[in-house]
SEPAFI-564185 format. One record per atom (N, C-alpha, C, O, CB): x, y, z; residue in three letters; residue number from 0. Coordinates in Angstrom, 2 decimals, padded with zeros to 5 digits. Each point is the difference from the previous one (the first is absolute). Glycine has a CB too. Layout:
<pts>
(pt (X,Y,Z),"ALA",NUM)
...
</pts>
This chain:
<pts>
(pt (164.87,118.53,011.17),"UNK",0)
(pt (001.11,-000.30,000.88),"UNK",0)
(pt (001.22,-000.34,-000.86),"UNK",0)
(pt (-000.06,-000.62,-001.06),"UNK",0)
(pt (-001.51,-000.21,002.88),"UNK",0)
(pt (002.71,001.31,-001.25),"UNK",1)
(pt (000.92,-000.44,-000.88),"UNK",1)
(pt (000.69,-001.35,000.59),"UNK",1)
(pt (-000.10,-000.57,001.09),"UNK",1)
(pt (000.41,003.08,-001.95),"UNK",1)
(pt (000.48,-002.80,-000.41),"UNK",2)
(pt (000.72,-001.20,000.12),"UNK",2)
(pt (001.40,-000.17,000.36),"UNK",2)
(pt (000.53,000.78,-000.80),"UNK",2)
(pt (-002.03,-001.15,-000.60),"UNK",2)
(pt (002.47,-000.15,002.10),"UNK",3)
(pt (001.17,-000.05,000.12),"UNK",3)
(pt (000.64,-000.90,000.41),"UNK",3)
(pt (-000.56,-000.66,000.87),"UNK",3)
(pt (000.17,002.26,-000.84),"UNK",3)
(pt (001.74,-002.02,-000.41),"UNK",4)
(pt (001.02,-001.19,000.60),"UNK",4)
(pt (000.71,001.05,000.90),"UNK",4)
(pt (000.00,001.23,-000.08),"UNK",4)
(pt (000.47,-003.24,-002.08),"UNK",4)
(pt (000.21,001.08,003.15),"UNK",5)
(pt (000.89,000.25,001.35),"UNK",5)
(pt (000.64,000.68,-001.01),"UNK",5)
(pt (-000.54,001.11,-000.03),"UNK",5)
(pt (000.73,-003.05,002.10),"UNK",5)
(pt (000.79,001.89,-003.03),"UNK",6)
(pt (000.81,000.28,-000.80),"UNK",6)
(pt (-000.48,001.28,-000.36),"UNK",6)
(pt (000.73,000.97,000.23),"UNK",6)
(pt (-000.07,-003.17,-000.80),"UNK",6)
(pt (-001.29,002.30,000.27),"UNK",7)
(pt (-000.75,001.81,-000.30),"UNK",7)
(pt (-000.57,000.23,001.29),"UNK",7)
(pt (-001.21,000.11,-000.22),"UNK",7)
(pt (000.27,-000.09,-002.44),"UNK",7)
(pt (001.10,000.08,003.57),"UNK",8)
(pt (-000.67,000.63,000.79),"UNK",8)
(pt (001.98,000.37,000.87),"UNK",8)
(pt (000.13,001.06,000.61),"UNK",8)
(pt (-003.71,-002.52,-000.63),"UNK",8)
(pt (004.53,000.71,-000.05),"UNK",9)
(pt (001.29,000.34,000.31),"UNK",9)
(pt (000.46,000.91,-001.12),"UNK",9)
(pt (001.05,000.57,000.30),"UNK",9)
(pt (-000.65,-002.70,001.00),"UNK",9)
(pt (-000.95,002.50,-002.73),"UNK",10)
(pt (000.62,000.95,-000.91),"UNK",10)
(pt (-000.56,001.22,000.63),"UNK",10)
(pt (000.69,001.00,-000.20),"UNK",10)
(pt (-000.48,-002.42,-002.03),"UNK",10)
(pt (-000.99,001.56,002.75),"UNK",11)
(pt (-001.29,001.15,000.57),"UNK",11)
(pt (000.74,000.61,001.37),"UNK",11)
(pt (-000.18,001.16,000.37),"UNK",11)
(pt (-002.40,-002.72,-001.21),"UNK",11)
(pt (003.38,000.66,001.51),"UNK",12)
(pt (000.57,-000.05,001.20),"UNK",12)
(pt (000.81,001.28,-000.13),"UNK",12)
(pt (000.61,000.27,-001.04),"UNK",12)
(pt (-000.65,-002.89,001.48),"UNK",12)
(pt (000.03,003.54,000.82),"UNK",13)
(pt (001.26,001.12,-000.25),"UNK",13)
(pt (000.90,000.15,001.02),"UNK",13)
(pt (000.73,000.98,000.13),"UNK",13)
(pt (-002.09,000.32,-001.37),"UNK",13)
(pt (001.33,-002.65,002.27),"UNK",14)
(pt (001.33,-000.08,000.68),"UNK",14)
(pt (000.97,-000.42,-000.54),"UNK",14)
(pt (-000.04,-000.02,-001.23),"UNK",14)
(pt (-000.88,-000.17,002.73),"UNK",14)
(pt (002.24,-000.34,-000.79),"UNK",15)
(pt (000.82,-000.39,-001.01),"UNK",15)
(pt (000.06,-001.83,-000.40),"UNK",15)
(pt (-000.01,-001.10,000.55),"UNK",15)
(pt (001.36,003.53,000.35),"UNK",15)
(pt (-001.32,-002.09,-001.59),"UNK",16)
(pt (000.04,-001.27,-001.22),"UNK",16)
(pt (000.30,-001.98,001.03),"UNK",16)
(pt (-000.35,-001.13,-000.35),"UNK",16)
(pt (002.08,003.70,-002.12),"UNK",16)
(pt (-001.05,-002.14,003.60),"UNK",17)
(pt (000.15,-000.74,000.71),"UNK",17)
(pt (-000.54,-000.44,000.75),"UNK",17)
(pt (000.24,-001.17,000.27),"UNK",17)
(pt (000.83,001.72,-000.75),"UNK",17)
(pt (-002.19,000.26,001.29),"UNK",18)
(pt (-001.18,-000.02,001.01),"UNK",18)
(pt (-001.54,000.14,-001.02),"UNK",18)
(pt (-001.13,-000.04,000.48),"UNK",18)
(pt (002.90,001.41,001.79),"UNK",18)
(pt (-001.47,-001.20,-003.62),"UNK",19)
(pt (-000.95,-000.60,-000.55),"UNK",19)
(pt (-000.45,-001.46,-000.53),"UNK",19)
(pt (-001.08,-000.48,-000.35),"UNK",19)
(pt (001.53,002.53,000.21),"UNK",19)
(pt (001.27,-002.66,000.26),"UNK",20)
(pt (000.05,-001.48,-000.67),"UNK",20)
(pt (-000.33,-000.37,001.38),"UNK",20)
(pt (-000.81,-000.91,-000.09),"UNK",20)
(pt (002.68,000.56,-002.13),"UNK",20)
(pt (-001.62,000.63,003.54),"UNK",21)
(pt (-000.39,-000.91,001.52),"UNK",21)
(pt (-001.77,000.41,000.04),"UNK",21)
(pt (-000.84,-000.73,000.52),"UNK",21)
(pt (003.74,001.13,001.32),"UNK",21)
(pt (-003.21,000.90,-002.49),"UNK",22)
(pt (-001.82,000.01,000.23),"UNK",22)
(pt (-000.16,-001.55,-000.83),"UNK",22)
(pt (-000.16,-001.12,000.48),"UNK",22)
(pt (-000.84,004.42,-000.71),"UNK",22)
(pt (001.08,-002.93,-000.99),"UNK",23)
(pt (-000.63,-001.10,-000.55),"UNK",23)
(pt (000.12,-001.61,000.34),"UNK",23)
(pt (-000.75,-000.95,-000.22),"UNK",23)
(pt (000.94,002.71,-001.29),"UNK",23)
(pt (001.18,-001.63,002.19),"UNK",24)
(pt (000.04,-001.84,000.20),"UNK",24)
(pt (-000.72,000.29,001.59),"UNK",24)
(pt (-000.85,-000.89,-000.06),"UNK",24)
(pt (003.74,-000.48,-001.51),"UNK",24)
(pt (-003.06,001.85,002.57),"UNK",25)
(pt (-000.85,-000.16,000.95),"UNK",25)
(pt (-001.13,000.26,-000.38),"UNK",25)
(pt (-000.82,-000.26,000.89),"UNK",25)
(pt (002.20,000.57,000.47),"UNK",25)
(pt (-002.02,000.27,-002.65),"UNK",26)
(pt (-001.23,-000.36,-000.20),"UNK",26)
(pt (-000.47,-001.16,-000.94),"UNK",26)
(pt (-001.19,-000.17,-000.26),"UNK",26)
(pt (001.14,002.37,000.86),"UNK",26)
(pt (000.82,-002.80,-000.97),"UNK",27)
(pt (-000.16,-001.11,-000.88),"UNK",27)
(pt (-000.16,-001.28,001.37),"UNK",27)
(pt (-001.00,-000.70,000.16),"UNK",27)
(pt (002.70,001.83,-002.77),"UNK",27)
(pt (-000.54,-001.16,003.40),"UNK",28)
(pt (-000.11,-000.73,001.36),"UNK",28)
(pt (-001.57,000.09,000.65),"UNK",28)
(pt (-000.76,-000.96,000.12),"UNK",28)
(pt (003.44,001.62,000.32),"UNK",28)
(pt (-002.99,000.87,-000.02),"UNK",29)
(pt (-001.11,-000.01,000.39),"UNK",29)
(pt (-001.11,-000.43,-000.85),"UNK",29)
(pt (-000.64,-000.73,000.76),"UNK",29)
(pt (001.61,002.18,000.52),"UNK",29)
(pt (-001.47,-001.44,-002.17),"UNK",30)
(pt (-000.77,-000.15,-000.78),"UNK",30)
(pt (-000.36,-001.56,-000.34),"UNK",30)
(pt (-001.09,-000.53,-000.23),"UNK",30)
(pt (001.88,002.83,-000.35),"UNK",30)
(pt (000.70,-002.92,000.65),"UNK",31)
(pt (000.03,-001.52,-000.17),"UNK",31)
(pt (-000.57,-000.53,000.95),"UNK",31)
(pt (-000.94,-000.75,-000.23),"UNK",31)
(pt (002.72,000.66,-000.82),"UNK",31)
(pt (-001.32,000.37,002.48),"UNK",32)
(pt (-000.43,-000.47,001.34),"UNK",32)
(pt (-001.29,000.13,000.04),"UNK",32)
(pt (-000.48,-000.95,000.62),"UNK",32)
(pt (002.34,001.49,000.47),"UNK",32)
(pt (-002.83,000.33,-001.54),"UNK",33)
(pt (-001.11,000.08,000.31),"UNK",33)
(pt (-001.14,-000.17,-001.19),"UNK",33)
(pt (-001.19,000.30,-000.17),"UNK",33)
(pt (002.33,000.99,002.03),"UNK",33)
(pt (000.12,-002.06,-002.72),"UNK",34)
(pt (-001.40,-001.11,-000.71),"UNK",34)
(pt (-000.07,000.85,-001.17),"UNK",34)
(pt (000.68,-000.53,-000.87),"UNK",34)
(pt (-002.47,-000.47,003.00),"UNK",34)
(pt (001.19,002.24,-002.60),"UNK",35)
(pt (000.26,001.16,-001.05),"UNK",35)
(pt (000.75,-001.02,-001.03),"UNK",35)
(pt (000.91,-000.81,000.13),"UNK",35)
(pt (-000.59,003.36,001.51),"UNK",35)
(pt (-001.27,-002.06,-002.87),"UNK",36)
(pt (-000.05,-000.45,-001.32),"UNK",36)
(pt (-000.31,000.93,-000.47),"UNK",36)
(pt (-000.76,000.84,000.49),"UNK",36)
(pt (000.37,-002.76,-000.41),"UNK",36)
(pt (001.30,001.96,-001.88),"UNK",37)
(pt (000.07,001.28,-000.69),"UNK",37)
(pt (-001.48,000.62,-000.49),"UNK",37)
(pt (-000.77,-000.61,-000.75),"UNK",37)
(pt (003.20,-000.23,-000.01),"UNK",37)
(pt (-002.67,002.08,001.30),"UNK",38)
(pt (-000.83,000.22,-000.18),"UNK",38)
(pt (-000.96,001.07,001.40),"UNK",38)
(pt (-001.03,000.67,000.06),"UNK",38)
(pt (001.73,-002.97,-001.94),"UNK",38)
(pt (000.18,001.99,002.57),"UNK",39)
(pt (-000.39,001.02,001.45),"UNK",39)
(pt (000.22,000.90,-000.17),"UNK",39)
(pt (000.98,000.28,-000.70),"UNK",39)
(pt (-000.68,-001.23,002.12),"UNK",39)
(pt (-001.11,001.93,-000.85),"UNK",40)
(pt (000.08,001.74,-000.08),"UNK",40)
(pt (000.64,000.28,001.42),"UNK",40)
(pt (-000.20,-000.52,001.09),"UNK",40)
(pt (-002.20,001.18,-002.67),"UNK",40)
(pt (003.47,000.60,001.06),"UNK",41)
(pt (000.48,000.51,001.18),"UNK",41)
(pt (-000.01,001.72,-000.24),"UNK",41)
(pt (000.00,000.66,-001.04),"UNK",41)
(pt (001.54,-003.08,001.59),"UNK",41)
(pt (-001.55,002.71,000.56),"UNK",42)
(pt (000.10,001.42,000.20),"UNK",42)
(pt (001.36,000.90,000.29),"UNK",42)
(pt (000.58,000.31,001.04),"UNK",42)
(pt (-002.76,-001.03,-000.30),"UNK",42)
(pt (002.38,000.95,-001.87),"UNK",43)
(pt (001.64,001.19,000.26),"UNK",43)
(pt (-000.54,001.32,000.85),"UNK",43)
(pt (-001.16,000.42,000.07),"UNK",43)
(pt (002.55,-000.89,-002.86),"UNK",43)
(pt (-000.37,000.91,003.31),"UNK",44)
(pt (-000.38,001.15,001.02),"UNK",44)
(pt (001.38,000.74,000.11),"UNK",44)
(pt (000.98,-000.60,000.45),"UNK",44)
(pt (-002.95,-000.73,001.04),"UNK",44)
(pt (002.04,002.71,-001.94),"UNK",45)
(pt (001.11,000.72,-000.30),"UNK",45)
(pt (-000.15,001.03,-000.77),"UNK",45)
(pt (-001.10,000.54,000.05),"UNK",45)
(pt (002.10,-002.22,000.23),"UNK",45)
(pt (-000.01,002.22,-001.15),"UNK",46)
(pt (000.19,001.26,-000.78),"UNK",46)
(pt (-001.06,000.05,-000.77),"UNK",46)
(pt (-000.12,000.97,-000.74),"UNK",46)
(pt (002.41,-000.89,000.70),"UNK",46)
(pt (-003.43,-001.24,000.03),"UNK",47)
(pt (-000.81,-000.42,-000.71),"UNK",47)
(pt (-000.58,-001.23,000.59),"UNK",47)
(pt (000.59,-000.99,000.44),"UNK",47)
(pt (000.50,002.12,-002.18),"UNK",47)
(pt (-002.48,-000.84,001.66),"UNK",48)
(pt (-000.80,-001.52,000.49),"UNK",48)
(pt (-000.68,-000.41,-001.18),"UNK",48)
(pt (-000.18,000.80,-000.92),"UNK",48)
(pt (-000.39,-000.28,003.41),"UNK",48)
(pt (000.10,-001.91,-002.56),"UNK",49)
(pt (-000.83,-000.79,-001.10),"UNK",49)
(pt (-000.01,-001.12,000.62),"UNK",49)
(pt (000.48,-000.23,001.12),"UNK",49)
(pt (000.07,001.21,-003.24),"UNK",49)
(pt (-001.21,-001.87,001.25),"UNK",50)
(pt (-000.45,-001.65,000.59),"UNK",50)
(pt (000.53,-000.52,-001.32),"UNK",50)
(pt (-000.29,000.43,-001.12),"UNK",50)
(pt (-002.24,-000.41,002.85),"UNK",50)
(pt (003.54,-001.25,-001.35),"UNK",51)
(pt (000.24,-000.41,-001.93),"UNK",51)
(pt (-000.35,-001.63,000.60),"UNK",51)
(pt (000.02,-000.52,001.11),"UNK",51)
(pt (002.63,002.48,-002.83),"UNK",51)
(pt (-002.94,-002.38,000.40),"UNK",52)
(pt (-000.37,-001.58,000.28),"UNK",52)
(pt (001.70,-000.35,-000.38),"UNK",52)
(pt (000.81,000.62,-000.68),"UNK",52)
(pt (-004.04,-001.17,-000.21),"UNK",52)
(pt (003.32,-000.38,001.45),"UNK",53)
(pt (001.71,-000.84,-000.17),"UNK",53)
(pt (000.05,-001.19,-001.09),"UNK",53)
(pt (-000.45,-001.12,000.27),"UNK",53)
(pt (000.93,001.40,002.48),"UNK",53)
(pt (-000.06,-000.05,-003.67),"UNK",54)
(pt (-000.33,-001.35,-001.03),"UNK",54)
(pt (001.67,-001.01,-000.03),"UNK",54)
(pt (000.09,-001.03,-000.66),"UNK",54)
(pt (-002.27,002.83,-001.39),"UNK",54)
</pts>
C-alpha cells in the first residue's frame, strides 16, 4: 500500500490548483471530526484508483 500526505495527494490533483487546496482542507475537517489519526487508509477513485495510507 502506498503512503501519502494530504499534501501529495493535492500535487496528484488535476483540477485547478484552487479546488484542490478546498479538497484538502474539507478533508482534513472531515477526517478531524471523525476521530482519524495519521495513519488511515483511504481510497482515491479517478483517472486512477489506489488505497494510500495518510501519514
Amino acid at each position: 500500500m502506498k503512503t501519502a500526505s494530504l499534501k501529495k495527494l493535492v500535487d496528484l490533483c488535476s483540477l485547478s490548483e484552487g479546488r484542490c487546496l478546498a479538497f484538502k482542507e474539507a478533508t482534513s475537517v472531515c477526517l478531524e471530526s471523525q476521530k482519524h489519526k495519521s495513519g488511515v487508509t483511504i481510497q482515491v477513485l479517478g483517472d486512477f484508483t489506489d488505497n494510500f495510507k495518510l501519514s
